[in-house]
C-alpha positions in Angstrom: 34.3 -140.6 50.2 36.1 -140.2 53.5 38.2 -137.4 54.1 40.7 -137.3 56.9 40.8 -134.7 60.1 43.6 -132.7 58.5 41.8 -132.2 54.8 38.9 -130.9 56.8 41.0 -128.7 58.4 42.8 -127.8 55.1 39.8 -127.1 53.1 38.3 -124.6 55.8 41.8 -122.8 56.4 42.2 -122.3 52.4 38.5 -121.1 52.2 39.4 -118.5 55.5 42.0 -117.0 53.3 41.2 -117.4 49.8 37.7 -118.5 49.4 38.2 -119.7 46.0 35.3 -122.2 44.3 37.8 -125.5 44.5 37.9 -125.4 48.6 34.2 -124.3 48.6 33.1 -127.5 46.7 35.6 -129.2 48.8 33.8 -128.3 51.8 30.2 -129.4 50.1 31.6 -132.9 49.4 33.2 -132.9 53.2 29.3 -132.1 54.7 27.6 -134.2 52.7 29.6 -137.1 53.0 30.7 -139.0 55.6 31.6 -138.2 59.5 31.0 -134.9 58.9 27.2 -135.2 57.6 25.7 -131.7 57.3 23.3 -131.3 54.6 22.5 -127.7 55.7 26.4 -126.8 55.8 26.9 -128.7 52.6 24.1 -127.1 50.6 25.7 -123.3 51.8 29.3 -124.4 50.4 28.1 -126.3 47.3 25.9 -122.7 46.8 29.2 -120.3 47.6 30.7 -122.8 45.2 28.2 -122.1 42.8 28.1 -118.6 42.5 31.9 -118.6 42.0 31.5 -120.8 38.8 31.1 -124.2 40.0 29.4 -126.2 37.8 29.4 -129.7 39.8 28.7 -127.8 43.0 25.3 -126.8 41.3 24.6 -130.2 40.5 25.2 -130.9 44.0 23.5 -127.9 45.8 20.3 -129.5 43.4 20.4 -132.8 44.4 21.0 -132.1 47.9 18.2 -129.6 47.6 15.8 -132.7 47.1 16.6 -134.5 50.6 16.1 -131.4 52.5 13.3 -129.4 53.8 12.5 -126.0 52.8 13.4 -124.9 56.0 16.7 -126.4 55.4 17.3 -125.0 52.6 16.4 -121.4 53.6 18.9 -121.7 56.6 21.5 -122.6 54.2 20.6 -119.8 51.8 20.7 -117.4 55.0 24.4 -118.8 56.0 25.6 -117.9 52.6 24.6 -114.9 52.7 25.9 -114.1 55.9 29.7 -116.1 55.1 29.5 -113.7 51.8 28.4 -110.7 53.7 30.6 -111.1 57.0 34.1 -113.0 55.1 34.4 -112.7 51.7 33.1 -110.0 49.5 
């Protein structure tokens, strides 16, 4: 799944403002797909995701969770938390 320069950009601007679990899991998909390959990045938006009520995102963060490292996985954990700390209560 390819997505273009300007649905990146869309998906990041509507999680700025809003932050809602649709644009979240759109980000997860955009990181761990494709040009912009970021399993660390992915795995911390497919989690936001999650704890908003995304069901597929937890699928997601889990399966992702299996390719990484545990280091990996603790950075994402520690973006999250500072995205949810710092942006979006």
């Amino acid at each position: 799944m390819a997505f273009t320069d300007s649905e990146i950009a869309e998906a990041h601007e509507a999680v700025r403002v809003g932050g809602d679990c649709d644009n979240l899991y759109k980000l997860g998909l955009i990181y761990s797909t494709g040009q912009e390959l970021d399993l660390v990045q992915a795995h911390m938006w497919f989690n936001l995701a999650a704890v908003r009520g995304s069901e597929a995102a937890k699928e997601c963060r889990r399966e992702l969770s299996d390719m990484m490292s545990k280091d990996e996985i603790a950075q994402a954990q520690r973006s999250a938390r500072e995205w949810l700390s710092v942006k979006h209560h």
